[in-house]
C-alpha positions in Angstrom: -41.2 -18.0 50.6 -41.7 -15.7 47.6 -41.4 -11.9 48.4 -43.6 -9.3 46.5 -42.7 -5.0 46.7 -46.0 -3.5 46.9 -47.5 0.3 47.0 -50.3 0.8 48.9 -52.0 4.1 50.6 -53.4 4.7 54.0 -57.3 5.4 54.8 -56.0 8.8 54.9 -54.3 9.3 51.9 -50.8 8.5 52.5 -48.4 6.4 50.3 -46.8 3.3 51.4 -44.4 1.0 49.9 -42.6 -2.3 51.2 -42.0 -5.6 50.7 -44.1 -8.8 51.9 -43.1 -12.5 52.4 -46.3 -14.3 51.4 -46.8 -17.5 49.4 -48.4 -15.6 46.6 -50.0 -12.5 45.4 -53.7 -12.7 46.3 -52.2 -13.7 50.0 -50.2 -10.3 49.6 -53.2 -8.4 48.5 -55.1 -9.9 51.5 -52.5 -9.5 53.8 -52.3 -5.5 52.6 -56.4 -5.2 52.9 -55.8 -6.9 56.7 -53.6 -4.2 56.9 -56.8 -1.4 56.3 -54.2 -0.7 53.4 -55.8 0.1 49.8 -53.5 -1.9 47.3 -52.0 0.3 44.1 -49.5 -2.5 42.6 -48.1 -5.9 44.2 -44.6 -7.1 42.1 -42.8 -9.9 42.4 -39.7 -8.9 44.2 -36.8 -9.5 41.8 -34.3 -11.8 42.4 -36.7 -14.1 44.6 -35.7 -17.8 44.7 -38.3 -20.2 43.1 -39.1 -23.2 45.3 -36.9 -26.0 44.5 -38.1 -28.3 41.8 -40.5 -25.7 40.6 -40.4 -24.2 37.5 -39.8 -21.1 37.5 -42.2 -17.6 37.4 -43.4 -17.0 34.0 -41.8 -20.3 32.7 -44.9 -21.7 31.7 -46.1 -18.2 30.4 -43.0 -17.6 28.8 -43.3 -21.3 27.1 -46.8 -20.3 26.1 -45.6 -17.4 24.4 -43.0 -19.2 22.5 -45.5 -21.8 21.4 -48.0 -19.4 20.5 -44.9 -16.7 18.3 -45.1 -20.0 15.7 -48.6 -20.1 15.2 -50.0 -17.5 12.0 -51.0 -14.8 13.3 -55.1 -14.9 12.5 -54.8 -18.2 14.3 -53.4 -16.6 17.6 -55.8 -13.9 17.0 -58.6 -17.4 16.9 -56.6 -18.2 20.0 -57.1 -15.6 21.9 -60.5 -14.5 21.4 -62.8 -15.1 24.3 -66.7 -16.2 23.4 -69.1 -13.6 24.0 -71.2 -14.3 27.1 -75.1 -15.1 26.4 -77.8 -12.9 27.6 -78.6 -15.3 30.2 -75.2 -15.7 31.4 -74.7 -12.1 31.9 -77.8 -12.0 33.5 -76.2 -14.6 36.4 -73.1 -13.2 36.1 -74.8 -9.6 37.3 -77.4 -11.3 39.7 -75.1 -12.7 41.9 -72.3 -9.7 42.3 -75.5 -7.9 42.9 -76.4 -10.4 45.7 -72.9 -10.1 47.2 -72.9 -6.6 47.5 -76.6 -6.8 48.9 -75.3 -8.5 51.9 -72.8 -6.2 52.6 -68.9 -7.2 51.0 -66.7 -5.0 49.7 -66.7 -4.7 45.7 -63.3 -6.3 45.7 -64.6 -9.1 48.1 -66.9 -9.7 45.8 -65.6 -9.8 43.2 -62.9 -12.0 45.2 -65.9 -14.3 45.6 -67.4 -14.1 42.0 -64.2 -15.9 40.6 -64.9 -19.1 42.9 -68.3 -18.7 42.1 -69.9 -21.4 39.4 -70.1 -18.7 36.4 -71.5 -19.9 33.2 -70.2 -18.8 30.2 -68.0 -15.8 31.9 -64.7 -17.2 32.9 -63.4 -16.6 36.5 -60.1 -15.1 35.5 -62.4 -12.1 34.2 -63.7 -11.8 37.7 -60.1 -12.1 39.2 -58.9 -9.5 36.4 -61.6 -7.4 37.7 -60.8 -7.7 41.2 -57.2 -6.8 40.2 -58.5 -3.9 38.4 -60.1 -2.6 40.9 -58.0 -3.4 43.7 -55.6 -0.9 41.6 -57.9 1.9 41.8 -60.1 1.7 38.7 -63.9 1.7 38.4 -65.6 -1.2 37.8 -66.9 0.6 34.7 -63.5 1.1 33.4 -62.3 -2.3 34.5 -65.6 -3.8 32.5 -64.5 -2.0 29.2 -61.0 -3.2 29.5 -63.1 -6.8 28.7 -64.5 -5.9 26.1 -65.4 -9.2 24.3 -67.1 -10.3 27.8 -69.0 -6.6 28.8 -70.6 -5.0 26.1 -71.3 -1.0 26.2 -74.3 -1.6 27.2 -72.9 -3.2 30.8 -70.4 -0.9 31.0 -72.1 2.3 30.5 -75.0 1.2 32.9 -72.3 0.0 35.7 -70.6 3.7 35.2 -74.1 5.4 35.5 -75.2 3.4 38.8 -71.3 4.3 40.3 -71.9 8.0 39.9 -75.2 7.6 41.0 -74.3 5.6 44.2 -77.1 3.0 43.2 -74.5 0.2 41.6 -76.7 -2.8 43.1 -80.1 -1.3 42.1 -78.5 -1.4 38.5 -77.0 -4.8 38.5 -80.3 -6.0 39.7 -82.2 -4.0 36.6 -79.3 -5.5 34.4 -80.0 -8.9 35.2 -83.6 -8.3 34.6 -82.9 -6.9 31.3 -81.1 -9.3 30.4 -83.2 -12.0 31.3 -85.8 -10.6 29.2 -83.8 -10.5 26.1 -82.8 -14.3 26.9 -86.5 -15.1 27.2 -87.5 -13.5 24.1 -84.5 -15.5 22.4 -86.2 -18.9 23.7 -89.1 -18.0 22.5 -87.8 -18.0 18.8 -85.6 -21.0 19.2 -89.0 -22.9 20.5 -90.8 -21.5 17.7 -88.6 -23.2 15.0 -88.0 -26.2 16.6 -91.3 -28.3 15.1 -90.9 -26.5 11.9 -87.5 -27.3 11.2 -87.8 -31.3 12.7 -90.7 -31.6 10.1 -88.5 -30.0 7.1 -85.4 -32.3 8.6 -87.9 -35.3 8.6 -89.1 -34.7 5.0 -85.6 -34.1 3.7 -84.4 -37.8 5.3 -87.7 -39.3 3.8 -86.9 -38.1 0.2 -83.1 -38.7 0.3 -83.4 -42.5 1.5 -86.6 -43.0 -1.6 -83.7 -41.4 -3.4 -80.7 -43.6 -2.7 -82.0 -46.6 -1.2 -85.5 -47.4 -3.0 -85.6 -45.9 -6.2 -82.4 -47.2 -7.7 -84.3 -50.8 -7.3 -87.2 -49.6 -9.1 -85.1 -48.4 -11.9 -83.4 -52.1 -11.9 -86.8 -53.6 -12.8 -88.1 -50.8 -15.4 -84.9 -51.4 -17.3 -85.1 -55.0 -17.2 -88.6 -54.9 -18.7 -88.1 -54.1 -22.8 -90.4 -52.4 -25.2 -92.0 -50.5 -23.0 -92.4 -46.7 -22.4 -92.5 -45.3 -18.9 -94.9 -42.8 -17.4 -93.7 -39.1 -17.8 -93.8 -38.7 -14.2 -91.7 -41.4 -13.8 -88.9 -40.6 -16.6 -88.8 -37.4 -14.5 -88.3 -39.4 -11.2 -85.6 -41.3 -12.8 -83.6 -38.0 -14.5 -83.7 -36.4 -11.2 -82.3 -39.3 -9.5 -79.3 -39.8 -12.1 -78.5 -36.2 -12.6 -78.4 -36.2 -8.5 -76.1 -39.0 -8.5 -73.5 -38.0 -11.3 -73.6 -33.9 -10.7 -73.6 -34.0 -6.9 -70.8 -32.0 -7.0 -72.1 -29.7 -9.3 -74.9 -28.5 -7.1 -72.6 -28.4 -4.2 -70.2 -26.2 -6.1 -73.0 -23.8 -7.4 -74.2 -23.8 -3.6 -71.0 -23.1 -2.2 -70.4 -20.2 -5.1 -74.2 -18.5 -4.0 -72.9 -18.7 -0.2 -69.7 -17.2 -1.0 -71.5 -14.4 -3.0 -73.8 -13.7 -0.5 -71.5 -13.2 2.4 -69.4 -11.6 0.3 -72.2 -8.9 -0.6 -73.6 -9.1 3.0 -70.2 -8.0 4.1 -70.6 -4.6 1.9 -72.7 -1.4 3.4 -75.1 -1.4 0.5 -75.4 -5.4 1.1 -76.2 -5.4 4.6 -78.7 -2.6 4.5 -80.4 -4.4 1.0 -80.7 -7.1 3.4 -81.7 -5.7 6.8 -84.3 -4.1 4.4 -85.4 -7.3 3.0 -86.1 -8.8 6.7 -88.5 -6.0 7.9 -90.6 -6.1 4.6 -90.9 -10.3 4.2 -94.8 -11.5 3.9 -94.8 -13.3 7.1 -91.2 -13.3 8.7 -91.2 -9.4 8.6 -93.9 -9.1 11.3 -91.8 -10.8 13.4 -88.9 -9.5 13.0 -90.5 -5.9 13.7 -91.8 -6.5 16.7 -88.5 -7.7 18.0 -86.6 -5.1 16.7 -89.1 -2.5 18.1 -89.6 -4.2 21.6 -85.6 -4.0 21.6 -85.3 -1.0 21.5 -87.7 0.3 23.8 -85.9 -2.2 26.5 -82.5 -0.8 26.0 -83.0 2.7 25.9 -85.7 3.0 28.2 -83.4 0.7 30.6 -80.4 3.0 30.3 -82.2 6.1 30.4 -84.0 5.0 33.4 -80.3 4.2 34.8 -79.1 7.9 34.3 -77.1 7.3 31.0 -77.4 10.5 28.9 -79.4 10.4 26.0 -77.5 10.8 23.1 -74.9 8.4 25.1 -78.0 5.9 25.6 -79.1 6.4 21.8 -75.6 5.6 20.6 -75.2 2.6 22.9 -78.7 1.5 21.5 -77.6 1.8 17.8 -75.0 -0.5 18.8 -77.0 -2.9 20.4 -80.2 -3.7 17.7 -78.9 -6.1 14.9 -80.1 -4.0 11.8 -78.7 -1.3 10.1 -82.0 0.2 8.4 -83.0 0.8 12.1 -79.8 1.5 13.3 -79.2 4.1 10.6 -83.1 6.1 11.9 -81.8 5.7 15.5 -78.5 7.1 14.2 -80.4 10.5 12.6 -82.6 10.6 15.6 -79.7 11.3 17.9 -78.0 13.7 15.3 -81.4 15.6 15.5 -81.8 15.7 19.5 -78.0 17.2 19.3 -80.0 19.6 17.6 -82.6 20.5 20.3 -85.2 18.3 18.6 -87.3 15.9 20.9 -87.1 12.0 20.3 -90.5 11.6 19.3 -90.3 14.3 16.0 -87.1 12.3 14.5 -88.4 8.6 15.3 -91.5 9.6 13.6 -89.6 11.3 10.2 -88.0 8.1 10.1 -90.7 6.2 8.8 -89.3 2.7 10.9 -90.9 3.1 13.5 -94.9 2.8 14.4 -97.4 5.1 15.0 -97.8 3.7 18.7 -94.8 4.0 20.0 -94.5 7.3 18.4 -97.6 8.6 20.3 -96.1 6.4 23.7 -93.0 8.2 23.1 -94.7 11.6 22.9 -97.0 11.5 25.9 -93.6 10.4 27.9 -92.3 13.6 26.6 -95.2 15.2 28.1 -95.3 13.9 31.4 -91.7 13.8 31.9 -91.5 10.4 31.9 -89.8 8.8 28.9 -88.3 5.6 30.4 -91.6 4.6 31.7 -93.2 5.4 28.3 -90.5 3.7 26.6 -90.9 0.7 28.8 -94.8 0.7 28.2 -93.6 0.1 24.8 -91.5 -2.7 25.0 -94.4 -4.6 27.3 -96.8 -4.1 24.6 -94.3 -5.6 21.7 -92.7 -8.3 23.2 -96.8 -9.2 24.2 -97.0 -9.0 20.4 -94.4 -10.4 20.2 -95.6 -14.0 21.8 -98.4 -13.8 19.7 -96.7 -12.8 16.4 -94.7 -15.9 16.9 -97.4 -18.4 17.5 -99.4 -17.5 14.4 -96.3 -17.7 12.4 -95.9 -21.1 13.6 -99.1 -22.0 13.0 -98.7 -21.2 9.4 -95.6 -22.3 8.8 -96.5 -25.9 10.1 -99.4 -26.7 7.7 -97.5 -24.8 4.8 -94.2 -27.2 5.6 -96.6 -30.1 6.2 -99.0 -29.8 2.5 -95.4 -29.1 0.8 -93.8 -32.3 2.3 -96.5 -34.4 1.2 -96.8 -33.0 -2.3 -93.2 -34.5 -2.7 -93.7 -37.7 -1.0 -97.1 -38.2 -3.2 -95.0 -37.2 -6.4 -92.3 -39.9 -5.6 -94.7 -42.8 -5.0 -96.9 -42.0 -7.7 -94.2 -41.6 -9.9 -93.7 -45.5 -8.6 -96.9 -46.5 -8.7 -97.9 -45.1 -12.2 -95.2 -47.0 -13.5 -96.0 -50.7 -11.6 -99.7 -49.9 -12.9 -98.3 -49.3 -16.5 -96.4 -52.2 -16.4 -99.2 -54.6 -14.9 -101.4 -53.4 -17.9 -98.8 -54.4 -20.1 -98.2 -57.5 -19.4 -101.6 -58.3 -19.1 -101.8 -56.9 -22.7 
């Protein structure tokens, strides 16, 4: 039986330290919690014998390691970088440790019980690192930002707010309500493009087979047939089609060169905010794309403020959070300016971003003393807009994709069938 050195302390503060013979650490760790001891570190005792015909501790990890040492170094980087957890998933993730600690476990028994717990999206060695963390004497907060690339600052300062406010399940709860809001919002964009982009997928197909399959027999028959001029539309048809088939490569190359330019200048500061820029002024996308921004947020810093983050700490975290920099960079100079002893409202305003509406929302908070409710009165009236801003865009965008799909089908079989005509009146001739 495997041994493991552990140091513990008593319910009154004392410091203990011994040695266990348990069949593996988590049965030390419970054994040490039976004990009404509070667990610092549990060790492998050295020297322990490994069970016979076992490898031995670390063998496999060691093996790993080796494995991994000949791999380049961006690939282990690849490797070892965990997938961000949705919106949704976080929002189950929080929901249930919430529920656990509702009916009355222990944060480490929860957590305990989160790793066996069917967790989509967030792995259940996070909840068992956590657990460890924990059971080592760190906050949940500070074992959250340890995992970084699972918790973003958003989780982590909220979880640190609720601990020093003694309210940890009230904010897991808001948390997954949050979060759940964000994923809903996200569904309704996906569900938005879905009929737009199966007609434009549908069109493409359509012209691609005339293209390959039907035109090229076409073009058999109008050669075979001498001493006789086709239509212009059709000589266009049939340039298009051979300049398609012999320069493929060209246009992929020239595609492939735009790409690489455009990620390339996306990538620089000037870039990004050209293009952030672009998004919040286009014709019909831009309306959209405002009133997410904007209901955003509202959400997130009326959620954290409402939590008991500090402003500027909640401003910075909400900077963070929005995906534009033009925004980002007003949210940015409105917490330099409340360092200052300015209000919210006076920045946002100078800013020139944001609307008159949630300027005045923003202000009346300020005068009642209630600026997370204000800034939650907000985000209900955007992401309302929201719903609405999405269905008239689909609405245009359907007949817009639908007229310019049949323009292009009606070119190609004219093209055809001005040609057929032309001949037929020929040989009649």
């Amino acid at each position: 039986m495997p041994q493991f050195q552990y140091k513990a302390r008593r319910r009154t503060g004392g410091l203990v330290e011994g040695t266990l013979e348990v069949a593996d650490r988590s049965a030390a760790v419970a054994q040490l919690e039976k004990l009404g001891l509070f667990p610092l570190a549990v060790n492998s005792a050295r020297g322990t014998a490994s069970k016979p015909g076992a490898p031995a501790a670390g063998s496999t990890e060691s093996g790993k390691a080796r494995f991994s040492a000949l791999l380049p170094a961006s690939f282990q980087a690849q490797l070892q970088r965990r997938r961000r957890p949705k919106l949704q998933e976080l929002a189950t993730f929080t929901q249930q440790l919430a529920n656990l600690l509702h009916a009355g476990m222990p944060l480490t028994m929860a957590l305990q019980s989160m790793s066996s717990l069917s967790s989509k999206g967030i792995p259940s060695e996070v909840a068992r690192q956590l657990k460890q963390d924990v059971t080592e004497g760190r906050s949940l907060s500070d074992a959250m930002g340890r995992q970084s690339g699972v918790f973003p600052p958003l989780v982590v300062n909220m979880v640190r707010a609720g601990e020093k406010s003694g309210a940890l399940e009230e904010v897991l709860r808001r948390q997954a309500s949050h979060f759940e809001r964000f994923a809903d919002v996200q569904a309704k964009f996906k569900s938005a493009m879905i009929y737009p982009v199966i007609v434009l997928l549908v069109g493409v197909g359509l012209v691609i087979f005339f293209m390959t399959a039907l035109l090229p027999k076409f073009m058999n028959l109008f050669e075979s047939i001498q001493g006789f001029e086709l239509p212009a539309m059709t000589r266009i048809l049939i340039n298009t089609s051979r300049f398609l088939t012999h320069w493929w490569w060209l246009l992929l190359l020239v595609g492939l060169g735009i790409g690489l330019i455009f990620v390339r200048y996306r990538a620089t500061k000037a870039g990004r905010r050209a293009i952030d820029r672009l998004k919040l002024n286009l014709p019909i996308f831009g309306k959209v794309v405002r009133l997410n921004l904007f209901g955003q947020f509202a959400r997130t810093l009326g959620t954290l403020l409402r939590n008991g983050v500090p402003v500027l700490e909640a401003l910075r975290i909400t900077e963070q959070v929005l995906p534009n920099v033009v925004v980002g960079e007003a949210i940015s100079q409105t917490r330099e300016a409340v360092t200052d002893g300015k209000t919210l409202a006076q920045p946002l305003a100078k800013s020139g971003i944001f609307p008159q509406l949630m300027i005045d929302l923003l202000r009346i908070g300020e005068e009642t003393g209630d600026i997370p409710g204000s800034l939650e009165n907000v985000a209900d009236t955007y992401e309302r807009e929201l719903t609405l801003g999405l269905r008239a865009m689909t609405n245009l965008i359907e007949p817009v994709m639908i007229v310019g799909i049949a323009v292009i089908v009606g070119f190609l079989l004219m093209s055809v069938m001005s040609a057929m005509f032309a001949i037929t009146q020929n040989l009649q001739r």
